[in-house]
N, CA, C and O atoms as a GROMACS GRO file, in nm:
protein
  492
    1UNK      N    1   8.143  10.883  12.218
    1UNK     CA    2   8.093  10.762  12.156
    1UNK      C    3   8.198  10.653  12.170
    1UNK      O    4   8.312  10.675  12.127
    2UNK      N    5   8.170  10.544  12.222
    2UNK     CA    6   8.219  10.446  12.241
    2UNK      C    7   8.217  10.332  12.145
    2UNK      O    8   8.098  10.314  12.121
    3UNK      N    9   8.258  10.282  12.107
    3UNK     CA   10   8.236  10.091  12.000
    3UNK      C   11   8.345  10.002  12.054
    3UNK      O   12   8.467  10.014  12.054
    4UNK      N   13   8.239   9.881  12.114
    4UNK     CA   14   8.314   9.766  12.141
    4UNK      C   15   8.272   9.668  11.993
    4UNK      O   16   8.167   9.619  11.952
    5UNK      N   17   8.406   9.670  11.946
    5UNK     CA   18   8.368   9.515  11.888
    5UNK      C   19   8.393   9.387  11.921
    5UNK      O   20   8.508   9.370  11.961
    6UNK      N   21   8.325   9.291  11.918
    6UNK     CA   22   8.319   9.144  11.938
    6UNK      C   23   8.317   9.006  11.818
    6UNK      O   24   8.284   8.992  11.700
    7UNK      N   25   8.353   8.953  11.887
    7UNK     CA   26   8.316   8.832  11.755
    7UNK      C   27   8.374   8.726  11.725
    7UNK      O   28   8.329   8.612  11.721
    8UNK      N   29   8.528   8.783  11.694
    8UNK     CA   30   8.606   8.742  11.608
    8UNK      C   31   8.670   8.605  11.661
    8UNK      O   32   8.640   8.566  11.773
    9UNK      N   33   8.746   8.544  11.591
    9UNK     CA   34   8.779   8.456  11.641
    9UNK      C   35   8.853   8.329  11.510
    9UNK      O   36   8.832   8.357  11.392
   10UNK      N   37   8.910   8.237  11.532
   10UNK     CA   38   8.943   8.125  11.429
   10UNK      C   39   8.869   8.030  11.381
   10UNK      O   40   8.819   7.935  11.441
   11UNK      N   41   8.860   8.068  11.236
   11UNK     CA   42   8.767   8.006  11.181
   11UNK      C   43   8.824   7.910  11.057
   11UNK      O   44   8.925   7.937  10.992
   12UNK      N   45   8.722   7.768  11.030
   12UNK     CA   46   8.818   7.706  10.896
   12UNK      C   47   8.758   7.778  10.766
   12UNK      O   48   8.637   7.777  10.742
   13UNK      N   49   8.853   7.841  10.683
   13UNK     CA   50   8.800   7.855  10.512
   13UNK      C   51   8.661   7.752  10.532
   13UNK      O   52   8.646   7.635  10.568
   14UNK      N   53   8.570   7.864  10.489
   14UNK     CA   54   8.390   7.799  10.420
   14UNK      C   55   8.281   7.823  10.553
   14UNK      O   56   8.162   7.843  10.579
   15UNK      N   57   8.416   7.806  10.613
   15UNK     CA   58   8.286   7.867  10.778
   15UNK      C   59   8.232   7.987  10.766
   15UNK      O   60   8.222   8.047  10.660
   16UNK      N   61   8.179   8.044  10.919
   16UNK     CA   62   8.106   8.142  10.931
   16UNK      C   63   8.119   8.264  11.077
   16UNK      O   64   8.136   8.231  11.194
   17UNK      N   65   8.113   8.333  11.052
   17UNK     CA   66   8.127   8.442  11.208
   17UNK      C   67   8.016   8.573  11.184
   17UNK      O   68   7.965   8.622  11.084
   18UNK      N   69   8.005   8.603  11.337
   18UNK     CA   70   7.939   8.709  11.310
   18UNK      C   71   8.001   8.799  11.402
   18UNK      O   72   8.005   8.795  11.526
   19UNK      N   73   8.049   8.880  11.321
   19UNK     CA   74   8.104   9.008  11.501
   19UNK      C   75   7.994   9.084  11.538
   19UNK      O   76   7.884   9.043  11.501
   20UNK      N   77   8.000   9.183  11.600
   20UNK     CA   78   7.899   9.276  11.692
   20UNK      C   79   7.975   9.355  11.751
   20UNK      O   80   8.074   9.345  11.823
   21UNK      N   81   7.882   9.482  11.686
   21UNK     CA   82   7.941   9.584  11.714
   21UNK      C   83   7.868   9.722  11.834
   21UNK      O   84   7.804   9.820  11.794
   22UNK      N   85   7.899   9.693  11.965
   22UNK     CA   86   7.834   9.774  11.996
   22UNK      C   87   7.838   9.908  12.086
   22UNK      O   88   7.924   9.916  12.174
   23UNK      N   89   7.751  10.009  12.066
   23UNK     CA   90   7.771  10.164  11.994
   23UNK      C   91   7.722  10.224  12.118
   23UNK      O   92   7.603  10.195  12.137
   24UNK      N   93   7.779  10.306  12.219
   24UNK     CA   94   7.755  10.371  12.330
   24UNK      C   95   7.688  10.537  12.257
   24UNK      O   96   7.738  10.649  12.257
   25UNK      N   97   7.566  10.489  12.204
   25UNK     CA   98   7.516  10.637  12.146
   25UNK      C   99   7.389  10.603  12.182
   25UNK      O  100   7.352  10.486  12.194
   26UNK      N  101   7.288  10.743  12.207
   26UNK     CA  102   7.148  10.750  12.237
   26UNK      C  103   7.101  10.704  12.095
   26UNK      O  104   7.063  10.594  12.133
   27UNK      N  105   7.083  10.704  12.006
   27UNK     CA  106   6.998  10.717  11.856
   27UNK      C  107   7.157  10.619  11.736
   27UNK      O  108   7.248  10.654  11.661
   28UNK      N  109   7.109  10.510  11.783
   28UNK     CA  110   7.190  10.440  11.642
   28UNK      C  111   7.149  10.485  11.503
   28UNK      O  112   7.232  10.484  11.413
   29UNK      N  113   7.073  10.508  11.490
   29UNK     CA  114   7.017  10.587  11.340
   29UNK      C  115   7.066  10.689  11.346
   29UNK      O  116   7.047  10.725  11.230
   30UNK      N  117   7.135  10.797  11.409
   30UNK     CA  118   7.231  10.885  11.358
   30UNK      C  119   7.312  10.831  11.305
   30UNK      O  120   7.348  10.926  11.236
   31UNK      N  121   7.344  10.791  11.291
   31UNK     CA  122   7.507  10.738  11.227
   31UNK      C  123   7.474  10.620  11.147
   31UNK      O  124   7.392  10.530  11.163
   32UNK      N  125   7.572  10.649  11.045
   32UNK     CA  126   7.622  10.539  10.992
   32UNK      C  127   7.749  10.485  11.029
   32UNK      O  128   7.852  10.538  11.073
   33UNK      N  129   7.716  10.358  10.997
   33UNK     CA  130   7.790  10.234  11.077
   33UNK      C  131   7.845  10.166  10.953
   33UNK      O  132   7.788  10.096  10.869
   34UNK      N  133   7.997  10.212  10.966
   34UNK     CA  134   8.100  10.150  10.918
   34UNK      C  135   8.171   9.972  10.925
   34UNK      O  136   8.149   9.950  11.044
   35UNK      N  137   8.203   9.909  10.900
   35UNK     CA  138   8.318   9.780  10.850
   35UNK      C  139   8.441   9.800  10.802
   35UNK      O  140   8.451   9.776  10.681
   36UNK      N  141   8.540   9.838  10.857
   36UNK     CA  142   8.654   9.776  10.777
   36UNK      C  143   8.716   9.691  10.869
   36UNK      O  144   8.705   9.672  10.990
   37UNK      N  145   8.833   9.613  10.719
   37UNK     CA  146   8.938   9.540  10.813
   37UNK      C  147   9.077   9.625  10.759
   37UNK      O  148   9.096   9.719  10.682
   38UNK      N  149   9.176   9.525  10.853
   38UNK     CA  150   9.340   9.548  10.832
   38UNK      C  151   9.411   9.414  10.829
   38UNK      O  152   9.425   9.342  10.929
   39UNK      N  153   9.458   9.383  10.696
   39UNK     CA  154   9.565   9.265  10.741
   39UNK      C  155   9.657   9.372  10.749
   39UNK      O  156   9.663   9.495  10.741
   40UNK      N  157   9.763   9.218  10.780
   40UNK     CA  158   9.923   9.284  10.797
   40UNK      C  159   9.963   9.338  10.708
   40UNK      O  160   9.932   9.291  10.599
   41UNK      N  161  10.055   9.469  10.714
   41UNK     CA  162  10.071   9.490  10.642
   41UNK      C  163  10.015   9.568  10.559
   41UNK      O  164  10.085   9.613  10.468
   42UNK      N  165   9.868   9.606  10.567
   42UNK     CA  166   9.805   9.671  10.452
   42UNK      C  167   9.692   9.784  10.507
   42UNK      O  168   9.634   9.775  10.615
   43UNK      N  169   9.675   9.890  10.412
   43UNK     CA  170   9.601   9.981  10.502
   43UNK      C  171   9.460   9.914  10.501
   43UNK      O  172   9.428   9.814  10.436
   44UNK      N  173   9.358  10.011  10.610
   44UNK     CA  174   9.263   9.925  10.592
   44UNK      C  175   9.150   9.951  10.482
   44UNK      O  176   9.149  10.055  10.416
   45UNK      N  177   9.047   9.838  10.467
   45UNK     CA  178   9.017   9.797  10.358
   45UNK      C  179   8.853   9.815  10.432
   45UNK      O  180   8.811   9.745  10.524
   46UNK      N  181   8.786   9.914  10.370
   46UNK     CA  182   8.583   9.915  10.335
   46UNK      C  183   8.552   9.770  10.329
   46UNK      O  184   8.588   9.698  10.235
   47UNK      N  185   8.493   9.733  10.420
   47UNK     CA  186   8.394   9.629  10.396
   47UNK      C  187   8.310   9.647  10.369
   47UNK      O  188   8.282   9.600  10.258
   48UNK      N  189   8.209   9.722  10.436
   48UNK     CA  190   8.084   9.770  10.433
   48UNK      C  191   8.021   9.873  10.484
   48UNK      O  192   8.106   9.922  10.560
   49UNK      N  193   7.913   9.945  10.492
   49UNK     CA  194   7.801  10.035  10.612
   49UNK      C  195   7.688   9.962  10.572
   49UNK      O  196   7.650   9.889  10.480
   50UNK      N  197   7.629  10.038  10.729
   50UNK     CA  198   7.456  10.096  10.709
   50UNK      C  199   7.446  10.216  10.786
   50UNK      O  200   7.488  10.253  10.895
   51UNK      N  201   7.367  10.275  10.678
   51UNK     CA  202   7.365  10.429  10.619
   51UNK      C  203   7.251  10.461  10.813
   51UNK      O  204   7.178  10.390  10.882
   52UNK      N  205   7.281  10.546  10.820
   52UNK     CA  206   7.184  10.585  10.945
   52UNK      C  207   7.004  10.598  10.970
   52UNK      O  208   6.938  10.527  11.046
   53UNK      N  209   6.944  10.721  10.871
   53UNK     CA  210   6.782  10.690  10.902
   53UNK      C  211   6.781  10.570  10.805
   53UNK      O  212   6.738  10.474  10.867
   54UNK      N  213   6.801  10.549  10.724
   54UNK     CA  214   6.768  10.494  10.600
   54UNK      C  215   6.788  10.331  10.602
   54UNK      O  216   6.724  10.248  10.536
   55UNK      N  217   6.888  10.312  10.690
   55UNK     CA  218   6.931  10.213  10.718
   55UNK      C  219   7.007  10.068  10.577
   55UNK      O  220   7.017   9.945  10.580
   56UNK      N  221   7.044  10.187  10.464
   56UNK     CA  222   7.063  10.078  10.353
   56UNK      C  223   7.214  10.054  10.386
   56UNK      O  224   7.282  10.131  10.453
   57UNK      N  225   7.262   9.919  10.322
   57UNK     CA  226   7.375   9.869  10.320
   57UNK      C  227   7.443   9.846  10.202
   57UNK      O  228   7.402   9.767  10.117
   58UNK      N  229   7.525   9.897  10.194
   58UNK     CA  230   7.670   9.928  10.130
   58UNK      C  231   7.812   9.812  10.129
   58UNK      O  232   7.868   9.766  10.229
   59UNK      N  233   7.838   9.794  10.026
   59UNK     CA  234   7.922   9.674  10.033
   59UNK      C  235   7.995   9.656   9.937
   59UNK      O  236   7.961   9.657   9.818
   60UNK      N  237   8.159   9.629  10.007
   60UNK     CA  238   8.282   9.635   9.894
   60UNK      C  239   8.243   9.491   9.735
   60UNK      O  240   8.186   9.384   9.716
   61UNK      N  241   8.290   9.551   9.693
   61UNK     CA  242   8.201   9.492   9.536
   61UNK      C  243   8.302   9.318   9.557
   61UNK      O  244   8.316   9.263   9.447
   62UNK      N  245   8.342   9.268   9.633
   62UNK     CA  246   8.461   9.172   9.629
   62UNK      C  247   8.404   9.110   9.741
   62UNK      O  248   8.441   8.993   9.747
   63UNK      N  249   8.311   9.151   9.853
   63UNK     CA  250   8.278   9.124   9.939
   63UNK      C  251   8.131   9.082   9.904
   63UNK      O  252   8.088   8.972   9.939
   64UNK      N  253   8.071   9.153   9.849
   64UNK     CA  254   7.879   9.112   9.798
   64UNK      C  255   7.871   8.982   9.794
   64UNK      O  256   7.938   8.911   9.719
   65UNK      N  257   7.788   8.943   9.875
   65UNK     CA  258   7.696   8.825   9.849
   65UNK      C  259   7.748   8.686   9.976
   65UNK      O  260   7.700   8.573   9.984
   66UNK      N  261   7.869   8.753  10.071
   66UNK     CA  262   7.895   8.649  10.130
   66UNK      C  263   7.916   8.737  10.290
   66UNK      O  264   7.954   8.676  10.389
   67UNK      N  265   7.879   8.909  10.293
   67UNK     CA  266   7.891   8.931  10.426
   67UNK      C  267   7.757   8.990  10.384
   67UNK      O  268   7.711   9.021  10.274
   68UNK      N  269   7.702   8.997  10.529
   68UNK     CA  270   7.550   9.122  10.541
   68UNK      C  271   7.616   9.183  10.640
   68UNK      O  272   7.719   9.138  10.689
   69UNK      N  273   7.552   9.305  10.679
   69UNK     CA  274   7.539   9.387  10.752
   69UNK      C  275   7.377   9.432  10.790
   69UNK      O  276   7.288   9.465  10.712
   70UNK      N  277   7.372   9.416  11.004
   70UNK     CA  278   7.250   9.438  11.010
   70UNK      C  279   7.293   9.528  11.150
   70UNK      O  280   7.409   9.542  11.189
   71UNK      N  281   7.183   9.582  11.211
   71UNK     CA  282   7.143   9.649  11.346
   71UNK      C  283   7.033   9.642  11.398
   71UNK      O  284   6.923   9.626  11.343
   72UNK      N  285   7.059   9.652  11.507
   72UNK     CA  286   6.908   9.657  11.596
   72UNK      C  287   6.939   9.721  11.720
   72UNK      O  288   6.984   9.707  11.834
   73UNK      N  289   6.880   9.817  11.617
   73UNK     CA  290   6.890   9.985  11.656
   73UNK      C  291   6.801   9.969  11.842
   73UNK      O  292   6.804  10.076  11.903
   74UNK      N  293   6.764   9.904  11.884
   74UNK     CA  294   6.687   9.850  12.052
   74UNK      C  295   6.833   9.803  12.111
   74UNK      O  296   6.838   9.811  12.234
   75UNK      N  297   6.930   9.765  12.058
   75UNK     CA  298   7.049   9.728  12.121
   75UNK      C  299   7.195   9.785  12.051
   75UNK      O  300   7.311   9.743  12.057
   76UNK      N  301   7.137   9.894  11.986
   76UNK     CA  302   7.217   9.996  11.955
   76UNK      C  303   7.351   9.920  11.911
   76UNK      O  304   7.459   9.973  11.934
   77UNK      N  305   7.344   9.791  11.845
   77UNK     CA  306   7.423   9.671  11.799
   77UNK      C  307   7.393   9.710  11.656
   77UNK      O  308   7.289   9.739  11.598
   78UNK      N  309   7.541   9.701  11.613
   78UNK     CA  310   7.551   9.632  11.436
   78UNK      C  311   7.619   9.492  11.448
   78UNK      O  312   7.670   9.441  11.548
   79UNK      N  313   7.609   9.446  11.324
   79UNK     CA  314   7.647   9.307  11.317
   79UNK      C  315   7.717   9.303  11.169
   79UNK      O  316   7.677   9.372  11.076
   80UNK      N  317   7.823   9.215  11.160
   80UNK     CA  318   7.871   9.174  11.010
   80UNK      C  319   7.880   9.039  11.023
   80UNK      O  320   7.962   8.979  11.092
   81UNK      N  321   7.779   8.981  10.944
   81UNK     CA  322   7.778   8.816  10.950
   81UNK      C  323   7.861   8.807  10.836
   81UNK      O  324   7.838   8.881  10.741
   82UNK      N  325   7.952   8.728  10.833
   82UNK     CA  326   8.043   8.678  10.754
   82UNK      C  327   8.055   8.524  10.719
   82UNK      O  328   8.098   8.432  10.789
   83UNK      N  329   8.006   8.522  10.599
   83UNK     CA  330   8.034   8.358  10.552
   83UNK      C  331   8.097   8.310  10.440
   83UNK      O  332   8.134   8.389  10.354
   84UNK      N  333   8.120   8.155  10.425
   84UNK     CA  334   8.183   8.144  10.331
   84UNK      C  335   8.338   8.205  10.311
   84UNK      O  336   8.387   8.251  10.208
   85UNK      N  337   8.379   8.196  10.400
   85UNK     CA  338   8.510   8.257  10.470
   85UNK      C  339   8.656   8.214  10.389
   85UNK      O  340   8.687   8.095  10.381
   86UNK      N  341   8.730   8.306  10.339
   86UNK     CA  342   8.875   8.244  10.309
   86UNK      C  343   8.966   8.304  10.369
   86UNK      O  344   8.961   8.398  10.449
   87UNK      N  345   9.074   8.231  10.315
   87UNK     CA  346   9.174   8.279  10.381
   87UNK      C  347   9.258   8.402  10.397
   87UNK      O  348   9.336   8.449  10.481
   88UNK      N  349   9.202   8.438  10.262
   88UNK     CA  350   9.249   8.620  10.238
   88UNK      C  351   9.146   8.713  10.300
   88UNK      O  352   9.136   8.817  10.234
   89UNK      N  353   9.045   8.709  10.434
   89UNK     CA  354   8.960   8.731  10.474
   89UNK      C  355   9.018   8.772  10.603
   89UNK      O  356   8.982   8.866  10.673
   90UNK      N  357   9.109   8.690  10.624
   90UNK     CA  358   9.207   8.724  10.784
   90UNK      C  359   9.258   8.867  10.764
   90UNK      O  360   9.314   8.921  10.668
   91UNK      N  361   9.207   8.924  10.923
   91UNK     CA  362   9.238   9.018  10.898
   91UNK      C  363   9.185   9.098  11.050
   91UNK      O  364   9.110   9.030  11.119
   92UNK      N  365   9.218   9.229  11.098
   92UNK     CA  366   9.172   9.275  11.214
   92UNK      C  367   9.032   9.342  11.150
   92UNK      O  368   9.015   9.386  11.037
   93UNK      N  369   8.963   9.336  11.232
   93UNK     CA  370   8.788   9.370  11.174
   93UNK      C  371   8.758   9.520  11.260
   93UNK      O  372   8.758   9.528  11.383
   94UNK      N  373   8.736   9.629  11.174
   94UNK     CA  374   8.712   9.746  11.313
   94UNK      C  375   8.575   9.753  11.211
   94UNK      O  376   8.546   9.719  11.096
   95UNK      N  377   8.501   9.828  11.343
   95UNK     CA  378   8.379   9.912  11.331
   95UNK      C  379   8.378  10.029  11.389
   95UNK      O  380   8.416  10.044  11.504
   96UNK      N  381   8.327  10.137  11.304
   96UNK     CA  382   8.326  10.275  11.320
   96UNK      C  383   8.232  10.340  11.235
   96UNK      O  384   8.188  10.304  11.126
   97UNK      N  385   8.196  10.486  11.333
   97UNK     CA  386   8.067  10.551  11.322
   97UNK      C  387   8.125  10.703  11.248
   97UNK      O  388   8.231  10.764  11.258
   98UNK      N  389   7.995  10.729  11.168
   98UNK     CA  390   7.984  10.828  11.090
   98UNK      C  391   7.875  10.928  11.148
   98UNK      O  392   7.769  10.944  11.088
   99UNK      N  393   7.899  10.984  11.246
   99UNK     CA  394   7.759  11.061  11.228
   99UNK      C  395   7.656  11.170  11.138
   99UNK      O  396   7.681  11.290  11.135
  100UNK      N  397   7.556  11.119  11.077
  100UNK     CA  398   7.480  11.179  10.953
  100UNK      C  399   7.586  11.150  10.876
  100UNK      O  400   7.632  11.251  10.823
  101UNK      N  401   7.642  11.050  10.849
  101UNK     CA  402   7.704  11.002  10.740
  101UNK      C  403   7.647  10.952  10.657
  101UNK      O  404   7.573  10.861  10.694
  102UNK      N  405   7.649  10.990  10.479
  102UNK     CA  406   7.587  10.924  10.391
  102UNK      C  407   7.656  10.737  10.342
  102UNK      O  408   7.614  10.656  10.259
  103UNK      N  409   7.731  10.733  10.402
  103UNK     CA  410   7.780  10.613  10.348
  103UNK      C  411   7.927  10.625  10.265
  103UNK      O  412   7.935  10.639  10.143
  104UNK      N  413   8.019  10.618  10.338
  104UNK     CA  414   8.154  10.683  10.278
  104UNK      C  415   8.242  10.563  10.282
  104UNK      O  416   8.269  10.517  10.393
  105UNK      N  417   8.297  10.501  10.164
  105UNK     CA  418   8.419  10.364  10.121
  105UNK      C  419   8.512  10.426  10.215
  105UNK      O  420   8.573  10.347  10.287
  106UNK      N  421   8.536  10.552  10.232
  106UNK     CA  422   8.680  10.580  10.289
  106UNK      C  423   8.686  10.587  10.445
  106UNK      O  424   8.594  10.619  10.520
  107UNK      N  425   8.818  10.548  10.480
  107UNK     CA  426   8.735  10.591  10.674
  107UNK      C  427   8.741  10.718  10.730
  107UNK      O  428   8.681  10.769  10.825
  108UNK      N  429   8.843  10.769  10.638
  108UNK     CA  430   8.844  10.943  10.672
  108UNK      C  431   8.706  10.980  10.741
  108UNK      O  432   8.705  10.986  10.864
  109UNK      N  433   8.599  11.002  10.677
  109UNK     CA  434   8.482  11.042  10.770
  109UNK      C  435   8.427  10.975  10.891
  109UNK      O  436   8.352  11.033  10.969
  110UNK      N  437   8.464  10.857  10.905
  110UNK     CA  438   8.418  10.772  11.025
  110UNK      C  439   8.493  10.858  11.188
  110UNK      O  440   8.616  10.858  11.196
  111UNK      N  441   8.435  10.906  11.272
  111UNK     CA  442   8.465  10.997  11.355
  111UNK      C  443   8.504  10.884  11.445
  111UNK      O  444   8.622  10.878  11.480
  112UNK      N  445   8.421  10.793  11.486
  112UNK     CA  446   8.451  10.717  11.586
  112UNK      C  447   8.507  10.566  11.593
  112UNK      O  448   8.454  10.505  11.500
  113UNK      N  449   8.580  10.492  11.654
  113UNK     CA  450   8.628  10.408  11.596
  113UNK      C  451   8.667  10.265  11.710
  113UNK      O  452   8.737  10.292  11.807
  114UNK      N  453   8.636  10.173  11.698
  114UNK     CA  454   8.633  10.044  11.789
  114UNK      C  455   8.752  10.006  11.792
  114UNK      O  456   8.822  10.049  11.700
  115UNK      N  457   8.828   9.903  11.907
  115UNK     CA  458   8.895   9.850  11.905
  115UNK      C  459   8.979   9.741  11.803
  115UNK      O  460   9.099   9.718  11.791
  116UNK      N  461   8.854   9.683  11.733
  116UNK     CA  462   8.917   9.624  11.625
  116UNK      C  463   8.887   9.497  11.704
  116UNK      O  464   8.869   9.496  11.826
  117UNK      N  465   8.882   9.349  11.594
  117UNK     CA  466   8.838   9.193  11.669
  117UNK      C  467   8.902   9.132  11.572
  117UNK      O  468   8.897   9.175  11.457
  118UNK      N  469   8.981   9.008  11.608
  118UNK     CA  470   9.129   9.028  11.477
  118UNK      C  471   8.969   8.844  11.439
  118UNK      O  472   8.871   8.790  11.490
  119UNK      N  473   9.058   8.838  11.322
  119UNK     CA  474   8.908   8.705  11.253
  119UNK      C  475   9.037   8.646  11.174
  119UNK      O  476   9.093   8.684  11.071
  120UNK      N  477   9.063   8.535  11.265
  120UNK     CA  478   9.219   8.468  11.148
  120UNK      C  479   9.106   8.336  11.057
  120UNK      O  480   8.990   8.309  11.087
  121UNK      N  481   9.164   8.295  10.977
  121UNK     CA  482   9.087   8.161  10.849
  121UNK      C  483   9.194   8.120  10.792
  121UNK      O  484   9.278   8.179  10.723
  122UNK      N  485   9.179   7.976  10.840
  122UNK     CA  486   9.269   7.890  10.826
  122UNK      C  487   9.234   7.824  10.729
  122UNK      O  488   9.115   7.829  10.695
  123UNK      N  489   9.316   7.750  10.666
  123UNK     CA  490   9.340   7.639  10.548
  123UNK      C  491   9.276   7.524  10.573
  123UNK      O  492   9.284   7.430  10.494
   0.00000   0.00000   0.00000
């Protein structure tokens, strides 16, 4: 299993991005599809999932209401639209897969794991 992520890029505080994440697997609904980031310095940090058949989304309680998480499972793509952006938001962005994963905060279970798409937010 492969994950390229995409996206990222410099953005001003209040803007918006969307990365894309995408998943060299036959059946994106096996898996759940992980979010985290890494600033400097710090281990990394749950953003979010979506859970595999079920497809529900999961989201760090600090994060609700200003990222979604979607897929389309025909392009075997996840997405984390991110808005309303600050500056404590900078940070390297990975996506990684759980297979028959129920939806796990930690990345320990995430088997597979993307390059990472660094998302700096400026002042």
């Amino acid at each position: 299993v492969q994950l390229q992520a995409s996206g990222g890029g410099l953005v001003q505080a209040g803007g918006s991005l969307r990365l894309s994440c995408a998943a060299s697997v036959r059946t994106l609904s096996s898996y759940t599809m992980g979010w985290f980031r890494q600033a400097p310095g710090k281990d990394h940090e749950f953003v979010g999932c979506i859970t595999g058949v079920a497809g529900s989304t999961v989201y760090a309680d600090s994060l609700k209401g200003r990222f979604t998480i979607s897929r389309d499972n025909a392009k075997n793509t996840v997405y984390l639209q991110m808005n309303s952006l600050k500056t404590e938001d900078t940070a390297v962005y990975y996506c990684a897969a759980d297979r028959w994963g129920s939806g796990s905060y930690s990345p320990g279970p995430y088997e597979y794991w993307g390059q990472g798409t660094q998302v700096t937010v400026s002042s």
